[in-house]
C-alpha positions in Angstrom: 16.3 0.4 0.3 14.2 -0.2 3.9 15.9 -3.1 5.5 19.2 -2.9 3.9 21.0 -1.4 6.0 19.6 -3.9 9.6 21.9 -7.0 7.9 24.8 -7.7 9.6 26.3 -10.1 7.2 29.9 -10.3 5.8 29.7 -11.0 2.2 33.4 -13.1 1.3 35.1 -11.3 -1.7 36.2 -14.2 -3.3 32.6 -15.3 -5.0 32.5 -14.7 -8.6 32.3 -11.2 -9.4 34.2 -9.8 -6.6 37.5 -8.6 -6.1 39.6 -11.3 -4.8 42.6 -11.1 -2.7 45.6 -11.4 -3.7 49.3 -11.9 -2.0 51.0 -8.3 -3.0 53.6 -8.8 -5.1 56.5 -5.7 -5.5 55.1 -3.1 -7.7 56.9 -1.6 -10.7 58.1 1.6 -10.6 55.2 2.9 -12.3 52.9 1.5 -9.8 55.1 3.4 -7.1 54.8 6.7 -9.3 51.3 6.3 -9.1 51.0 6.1 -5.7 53.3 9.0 -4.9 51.5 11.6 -6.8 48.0 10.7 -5.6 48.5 12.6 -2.6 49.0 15.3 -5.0 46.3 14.6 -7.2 44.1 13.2 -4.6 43.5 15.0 -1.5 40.5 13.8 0.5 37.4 16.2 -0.3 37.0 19.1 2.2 33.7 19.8 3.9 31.5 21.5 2.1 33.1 21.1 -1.3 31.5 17.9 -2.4 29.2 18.0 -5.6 25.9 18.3 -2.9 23.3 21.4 -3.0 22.5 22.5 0.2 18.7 21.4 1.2 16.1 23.6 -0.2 15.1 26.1 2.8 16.4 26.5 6.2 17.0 23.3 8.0 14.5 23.0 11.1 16.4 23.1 14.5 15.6 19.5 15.4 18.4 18.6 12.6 20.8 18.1 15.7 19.0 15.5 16.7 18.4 13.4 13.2 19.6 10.7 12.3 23.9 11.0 11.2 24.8 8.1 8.6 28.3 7.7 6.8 28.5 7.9 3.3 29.7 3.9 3.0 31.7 5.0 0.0 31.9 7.6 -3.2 30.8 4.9 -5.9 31.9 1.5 -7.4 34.5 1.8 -10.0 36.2 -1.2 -12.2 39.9 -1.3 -12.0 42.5 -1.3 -15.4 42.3 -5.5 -14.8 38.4 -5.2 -14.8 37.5 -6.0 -10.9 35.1 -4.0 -9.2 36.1 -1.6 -6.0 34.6 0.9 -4.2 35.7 4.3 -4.3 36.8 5.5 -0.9 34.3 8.2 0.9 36.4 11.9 0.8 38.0 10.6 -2.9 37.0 12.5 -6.0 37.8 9.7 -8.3 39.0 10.5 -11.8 37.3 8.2 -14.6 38.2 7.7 -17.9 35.2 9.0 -19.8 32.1 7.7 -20.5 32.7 4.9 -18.4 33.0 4.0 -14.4 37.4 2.8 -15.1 39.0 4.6 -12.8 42.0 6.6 -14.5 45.6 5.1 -13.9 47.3 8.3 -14.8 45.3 10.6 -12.6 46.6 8.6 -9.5 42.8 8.2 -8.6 43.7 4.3 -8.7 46.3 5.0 -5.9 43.8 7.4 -4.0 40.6 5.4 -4.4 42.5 2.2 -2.7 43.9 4.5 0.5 47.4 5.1 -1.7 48.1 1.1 -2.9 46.8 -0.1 -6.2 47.7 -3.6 -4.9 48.5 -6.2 -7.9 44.8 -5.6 -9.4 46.0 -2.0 -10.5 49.5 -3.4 -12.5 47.0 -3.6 -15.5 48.5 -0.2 -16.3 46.6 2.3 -18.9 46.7 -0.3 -21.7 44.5 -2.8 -19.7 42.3 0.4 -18.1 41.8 1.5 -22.1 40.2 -2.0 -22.7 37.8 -1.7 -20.5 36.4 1.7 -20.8 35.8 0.6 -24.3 33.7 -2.1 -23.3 31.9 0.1 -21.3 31.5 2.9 -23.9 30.7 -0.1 -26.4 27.6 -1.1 -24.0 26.9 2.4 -23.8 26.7 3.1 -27.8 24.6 -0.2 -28.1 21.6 1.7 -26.3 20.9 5.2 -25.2 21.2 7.4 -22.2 17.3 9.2 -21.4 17.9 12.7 -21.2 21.0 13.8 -23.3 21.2 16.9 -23.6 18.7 17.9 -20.9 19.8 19.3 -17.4 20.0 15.5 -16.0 21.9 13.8 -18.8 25.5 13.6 -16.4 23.4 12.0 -13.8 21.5 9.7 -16.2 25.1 8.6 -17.9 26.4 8.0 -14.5 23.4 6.0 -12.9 23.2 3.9 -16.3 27.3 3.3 -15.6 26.6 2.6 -12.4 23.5 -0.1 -13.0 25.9 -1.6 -15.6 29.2 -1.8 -12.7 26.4 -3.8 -10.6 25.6 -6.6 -12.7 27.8 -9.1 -12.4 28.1 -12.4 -14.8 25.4 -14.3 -15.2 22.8 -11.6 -14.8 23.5 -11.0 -10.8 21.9 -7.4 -10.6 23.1 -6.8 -7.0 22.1 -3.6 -5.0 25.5 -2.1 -4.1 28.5 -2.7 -3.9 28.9 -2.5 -0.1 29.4 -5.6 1.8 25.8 -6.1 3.1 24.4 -4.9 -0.4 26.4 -7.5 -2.6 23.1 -9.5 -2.9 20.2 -10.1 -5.2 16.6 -8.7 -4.3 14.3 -10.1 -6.4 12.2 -6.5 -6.6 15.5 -4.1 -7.1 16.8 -6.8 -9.7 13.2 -6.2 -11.4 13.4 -2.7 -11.6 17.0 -2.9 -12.7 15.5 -5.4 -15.5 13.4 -2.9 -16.4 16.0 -0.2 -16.7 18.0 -2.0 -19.0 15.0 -3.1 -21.4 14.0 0.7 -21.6 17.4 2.5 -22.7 18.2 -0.7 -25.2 20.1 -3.1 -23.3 16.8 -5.5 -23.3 19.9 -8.6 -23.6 21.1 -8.0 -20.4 17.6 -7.6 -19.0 16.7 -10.6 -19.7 19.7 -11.9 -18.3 18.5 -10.5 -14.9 15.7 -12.4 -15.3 17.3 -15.1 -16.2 19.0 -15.0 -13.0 15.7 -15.1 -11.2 14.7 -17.8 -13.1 17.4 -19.9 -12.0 17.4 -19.2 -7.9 13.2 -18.9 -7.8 11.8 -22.1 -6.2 10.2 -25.2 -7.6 6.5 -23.2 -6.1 7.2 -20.0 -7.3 8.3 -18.1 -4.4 11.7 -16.1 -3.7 13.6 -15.2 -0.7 14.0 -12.1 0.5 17.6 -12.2 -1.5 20.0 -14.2 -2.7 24.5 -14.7 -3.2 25.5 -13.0 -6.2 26.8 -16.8 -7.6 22.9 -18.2 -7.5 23.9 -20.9 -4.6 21.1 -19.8 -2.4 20.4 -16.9 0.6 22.7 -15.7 2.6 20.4 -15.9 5.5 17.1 -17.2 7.2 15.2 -14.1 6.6 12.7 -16.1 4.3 10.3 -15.7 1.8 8.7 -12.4 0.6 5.7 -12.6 -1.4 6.3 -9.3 -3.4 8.9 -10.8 -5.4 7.1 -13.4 -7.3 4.8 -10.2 -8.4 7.5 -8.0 -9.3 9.3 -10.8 -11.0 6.0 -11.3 -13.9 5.9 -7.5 -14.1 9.6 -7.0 -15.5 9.4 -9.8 -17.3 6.4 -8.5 -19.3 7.7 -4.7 -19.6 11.3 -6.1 -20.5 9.4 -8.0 -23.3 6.7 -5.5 -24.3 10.4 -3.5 -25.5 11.5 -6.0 -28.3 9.9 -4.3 -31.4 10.4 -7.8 -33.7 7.2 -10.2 -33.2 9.4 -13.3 -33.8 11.9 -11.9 -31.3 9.6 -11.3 -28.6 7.5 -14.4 -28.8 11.3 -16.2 -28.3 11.8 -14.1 -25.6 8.3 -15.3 -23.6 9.1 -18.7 -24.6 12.3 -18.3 -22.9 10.6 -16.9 -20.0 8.2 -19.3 -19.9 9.3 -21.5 -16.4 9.7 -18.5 -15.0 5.8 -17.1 -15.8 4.1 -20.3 -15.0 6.2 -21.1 -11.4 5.3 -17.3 -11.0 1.2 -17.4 -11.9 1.3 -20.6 -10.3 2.0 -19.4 -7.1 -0.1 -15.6 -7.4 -3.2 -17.4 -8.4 -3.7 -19.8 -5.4 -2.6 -16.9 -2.9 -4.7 -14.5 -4.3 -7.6 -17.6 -5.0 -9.2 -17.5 -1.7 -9.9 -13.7 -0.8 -8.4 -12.1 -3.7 -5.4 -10.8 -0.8 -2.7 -12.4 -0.1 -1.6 -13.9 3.2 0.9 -11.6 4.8 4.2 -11.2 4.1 7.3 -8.6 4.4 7.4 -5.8 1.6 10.2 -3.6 0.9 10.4 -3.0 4.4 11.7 -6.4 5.3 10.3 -6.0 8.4 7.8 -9.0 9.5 3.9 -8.2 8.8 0.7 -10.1 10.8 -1.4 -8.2 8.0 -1.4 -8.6 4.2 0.7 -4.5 3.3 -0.1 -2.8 0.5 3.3 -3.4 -0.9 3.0 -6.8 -1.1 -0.7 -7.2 -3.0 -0.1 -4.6 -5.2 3.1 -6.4 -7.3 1.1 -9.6 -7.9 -1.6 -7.7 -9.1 0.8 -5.8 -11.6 2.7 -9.0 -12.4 -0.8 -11.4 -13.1 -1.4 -8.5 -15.3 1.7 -8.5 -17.3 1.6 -12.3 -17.1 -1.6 -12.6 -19.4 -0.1 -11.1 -22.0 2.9 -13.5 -21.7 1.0 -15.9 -21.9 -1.0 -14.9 -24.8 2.4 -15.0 -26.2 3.4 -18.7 -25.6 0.3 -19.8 -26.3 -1.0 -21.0 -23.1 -4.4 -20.0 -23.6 -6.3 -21.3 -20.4 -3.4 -20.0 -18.0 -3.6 -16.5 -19.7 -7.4 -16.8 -19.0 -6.7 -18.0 -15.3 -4.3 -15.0 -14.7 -6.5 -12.4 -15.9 -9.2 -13.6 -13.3 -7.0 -13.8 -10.5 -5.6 -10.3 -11.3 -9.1 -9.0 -11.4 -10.6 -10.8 -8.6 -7.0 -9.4 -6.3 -7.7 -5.7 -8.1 -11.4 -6.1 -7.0 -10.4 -6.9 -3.3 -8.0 -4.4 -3.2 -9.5 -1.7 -4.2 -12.5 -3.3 -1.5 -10.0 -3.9 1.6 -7.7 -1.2 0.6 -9.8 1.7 -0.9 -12.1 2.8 2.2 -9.2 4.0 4.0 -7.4 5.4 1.4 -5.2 2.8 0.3 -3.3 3.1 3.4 -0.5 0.5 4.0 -2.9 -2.0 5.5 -6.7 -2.8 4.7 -7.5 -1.7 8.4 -6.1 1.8 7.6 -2.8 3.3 9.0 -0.5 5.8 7.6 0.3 6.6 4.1 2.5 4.3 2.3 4.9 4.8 -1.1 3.3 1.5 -2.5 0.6 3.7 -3.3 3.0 4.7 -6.2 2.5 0.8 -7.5 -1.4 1.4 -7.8 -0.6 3.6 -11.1 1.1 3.1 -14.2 3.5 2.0 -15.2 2.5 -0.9 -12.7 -1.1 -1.6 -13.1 -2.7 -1.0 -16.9 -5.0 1.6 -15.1 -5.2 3.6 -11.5 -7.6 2.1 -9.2 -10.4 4.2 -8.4 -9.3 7.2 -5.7 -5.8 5.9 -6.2 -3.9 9.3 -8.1 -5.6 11.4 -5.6 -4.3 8.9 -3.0 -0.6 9.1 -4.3 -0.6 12.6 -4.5 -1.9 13.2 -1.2 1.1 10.9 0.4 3.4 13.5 -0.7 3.5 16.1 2.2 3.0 13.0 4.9 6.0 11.5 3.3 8.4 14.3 3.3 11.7 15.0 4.6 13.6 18.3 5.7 15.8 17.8 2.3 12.8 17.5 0.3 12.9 13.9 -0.7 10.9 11.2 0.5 10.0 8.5 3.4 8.9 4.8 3.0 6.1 6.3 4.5 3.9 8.3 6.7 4.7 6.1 9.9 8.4 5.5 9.2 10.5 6.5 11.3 11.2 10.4 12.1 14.7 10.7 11.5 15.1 13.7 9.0 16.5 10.6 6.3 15.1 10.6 2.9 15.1 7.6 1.2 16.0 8.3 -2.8 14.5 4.7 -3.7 11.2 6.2 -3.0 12.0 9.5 -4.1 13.2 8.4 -7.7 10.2 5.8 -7.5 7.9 8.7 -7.3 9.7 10.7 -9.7 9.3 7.6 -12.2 5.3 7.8 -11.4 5.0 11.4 -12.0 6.3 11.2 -15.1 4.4 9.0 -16.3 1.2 9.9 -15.3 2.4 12.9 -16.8 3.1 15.3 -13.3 6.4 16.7 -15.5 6.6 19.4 -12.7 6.5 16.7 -10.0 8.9 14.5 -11.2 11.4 17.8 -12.2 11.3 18.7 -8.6 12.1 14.8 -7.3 14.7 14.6 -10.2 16.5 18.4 -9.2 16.6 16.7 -6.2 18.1 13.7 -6.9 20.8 15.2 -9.1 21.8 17.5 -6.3 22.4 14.9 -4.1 24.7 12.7 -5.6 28.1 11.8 -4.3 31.4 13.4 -5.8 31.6 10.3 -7.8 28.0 11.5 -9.6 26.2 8.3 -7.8 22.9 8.0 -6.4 23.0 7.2 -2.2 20.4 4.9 -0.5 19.8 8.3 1.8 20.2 12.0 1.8 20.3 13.6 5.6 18.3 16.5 7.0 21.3 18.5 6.3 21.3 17.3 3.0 24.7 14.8 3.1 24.7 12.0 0.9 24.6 8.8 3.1 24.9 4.7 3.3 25.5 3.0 0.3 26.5 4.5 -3.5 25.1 3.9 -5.7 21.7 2.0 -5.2 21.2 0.0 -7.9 17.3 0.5 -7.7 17.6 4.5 -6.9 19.6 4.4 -10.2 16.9 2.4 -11.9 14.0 4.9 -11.4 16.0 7.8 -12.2 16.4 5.6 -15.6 13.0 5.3 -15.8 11.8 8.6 -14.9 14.2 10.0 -17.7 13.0 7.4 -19.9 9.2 8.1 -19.7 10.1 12.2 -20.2 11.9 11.7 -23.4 8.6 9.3 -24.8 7.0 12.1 -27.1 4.3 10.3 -28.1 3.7 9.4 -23.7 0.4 8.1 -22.5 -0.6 6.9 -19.1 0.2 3.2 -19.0 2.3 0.7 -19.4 3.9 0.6 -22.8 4.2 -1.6 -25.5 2.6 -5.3 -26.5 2.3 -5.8 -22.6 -0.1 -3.4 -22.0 -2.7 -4.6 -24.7 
């Protein structure tokens, strides 16, 4: 996602989670078996012959001149013992199936780690068997959106891939490369979210859980956070989006528990989180209805309130009503529901005039118009679809995907976070032809690994980090909302009522 990939930071292996190092130790002869038929079974992937679909078109002259970004690696991958690696770029890793455990017997291990499995591959195929069926276990508790359809290998392998990024504890991070091994409070939403929607609502509220647990005492979030919940990496600070996007997962992960017992536990449980949360979004929002400024999902500093930062806490005082309903905190229900309206009033009043650009002074076209529509708010502001739609061609990329926005930077990138966010919206404001055309594109963009990238180039390579743990998300979503016969515009489920 924007801002990712400015960090600098070295994330040390050794937190929980990661693979540690070890001193090698002399492998058994199967070990060195493995390794000598990998260059075999393993040669690097020519050019060309990567699982990627040209770009739609002829690519525009100026593609010299784009922007050139390294695939940071083919996917993330559990080893026989159960640690996480990535897969090297140029591999085409061999899994066991149904699951994201690299095969032992393929010599994919051997490949994947540049020809030495190291001690954490002596689990051998025994160990490696446990673990895929834990993963195909997880698997079989929910469902995968779109089996049988023409996306159901990319929906199994973004679903794997979600599950390989959430470490113990309910540490959602958003990759698996070193300056991605973090928590963001709004892709660890979205990745709530994801799991709540295809059954796995346990380990959604784990995620939240986790947010619970590093939010402060007033209810705001840094920018990101360790994957062991000791604090930020860094001085970047806070970002005002998160407490927003926090309250809306947590009501959509509930609105999914069918039981009414269940889910009243489940807002009880929730409960510090909501009121640290409403506590905070009412008194910024209590003055003007807008929010003091504040970094987005750009993570780039702001002197004026963005579009991408009003528009969660409106979403997540909405949600937070409900969930409060729930717990039977009356008053604060009531207080949230006014400060959602009066912040949708002054949005719609700041923001609407110039077409809901990225500021209230007007600008350039911005994705967080997608977070104007369900499944954010209960219903479009007024001028918003039109809005949303119109963004499209402004936002567009020589590959066909998407930009942050209109005034990001011309580099021929598109960005799948906002592509498979915009797939997600079309979909369920019921644009099946849209989101088909963002999810085609999506699918044909994938690494040889079958995972999502932060970035697809002008010539239509894969790029940065795979998978993105929020990319994956939407497409989850997106799927999700198609396969809902009985779909209507909004969010679904006790939360929306």
């Amino acid at each position: 996602m924007p801002g990712h990939t400015d960090v600098v930071d070295v994330v040390v292996d050794t937190r929980r989670g990661a693979p540690a190092h070890r001193p090698r130790r002399r492998r058994p002869v199967a070990t060195v078996v493995l390794c000598a038929v990998a260059a075999v079974l393993l040669a690097p992937v020519a050019p060309g012959t990567a699982s990627v679909a040209p770009p739609t078109g002829s690519v525009p002259d100026e593609v010299a001149s784009w922007a050139r970004i390294d695939l940071y690696q083919e996917t993330v991958a559990l080893l026989p013992d159960g640690t996480r690696t990535a897969v090297a770029t140029g591999t085409r890793p061999t899994f066991l199936a149904g699951t994201r455990v690299l095969d032992p017997a393929a010599g994919t291990l051997a490949g994947a780690l540049g020809g030495d499995t190291g001690p954490a591959g002596q689990g051998g195929v025994q160990a490696a068997d446990g673990v895929a069926a834990e993963q195909r276990a997880w698997l079989a508790e929910g469902r995968v959106p779109g089996a049988g359809g023409p996306y159901a290998d990319m929906a199994e392998a973004a679903l794997l891939d979600v599950r390989t990024l959430l470490l113990p504890g309910g540490a959602a991070v958003a990759g698996w490369s070193e300056r991605w091994r973090y928590v963001w409070p709004r892709d660890a939403a979205f990745v709530a979210v994801a799991l709540a929607r295809t059954g796995h609502v346990d380990d959604a509220l784990e995620v939240l859980g986790f947010l619970d647990r590093v939010q402060e005492d007033d209810g705001s979030f840094e920018a990101r956070y360790l994957p062991d919940g000791s604090g930020p990496p860094d001085d970047r600070g806070v970002q005002t989006d998160g407490t927003g996007w926090a309250l809306w997962a947590a009501g959509l992960v509930v609105a999914e528990i069918a039981d009414p017992a269940e889910r009243e536990a489940a807002a009880r449980e929730l409960r510090p989180l909501v009121l640290r949360s409403v506590g905070r979004a009412t008194v910024l929002v209590a003055r003007t209805g807008l929010p003091p400024a504040s970094p987005d999902y750009w993570e780039v500093p702001e002197r004026a309130v963005t579009l991408g930062t009003v528009a969660p806490l409106v979403a997540g005082l909405q949600q937070a009503e409900v969930l409060l309903r729930l717990t039977g905190d009356v008053e604060l229900a009531d207080d949230a529901a006014r400060a959602a309206r009066r912040s949708e009033l002054a949005t719609v009043r700041e923001f609407g005039g110039a077409g809901y650009a990225r500021y209230a002074a007007g600008g350039h076209a911005d994705a967080a118009r997608a977070f104007l529509l369900a499944p954010f708010l209960r219903s479009a502001l007024p001028g918003a679809h039109d809005a949303w739609r119109d963004s499209v061609p402004t936002m567009l990329r020589p590959a066909s995907g998407l930009a942050p926005g209109a005034g990001w930077r011309d580099d021929g990138v598109s960005w799948t976070p906002q592509t498979s966010l915009y797939a997600w919206v079309a979909a369920e404001n019921g644009e099946r032809e849209l989101a088909d055309g963002w999810l085609r594109f999506l699918d044909a963009h994938r690494t040889s690994a079958g995972s999502i990238p932060e970035k697809v180039l002008a010539d239509g390579s894969p790029a940065a980090v795979a998978p993105l743990a929020w990319s994956a998300a939407c497409v989850l979503l997106a799927l999700d909302a198609i396969d809902d016969a009985t779909h209507v515009p909004g969010p679904r489920g006790p939360a929306a009522v």
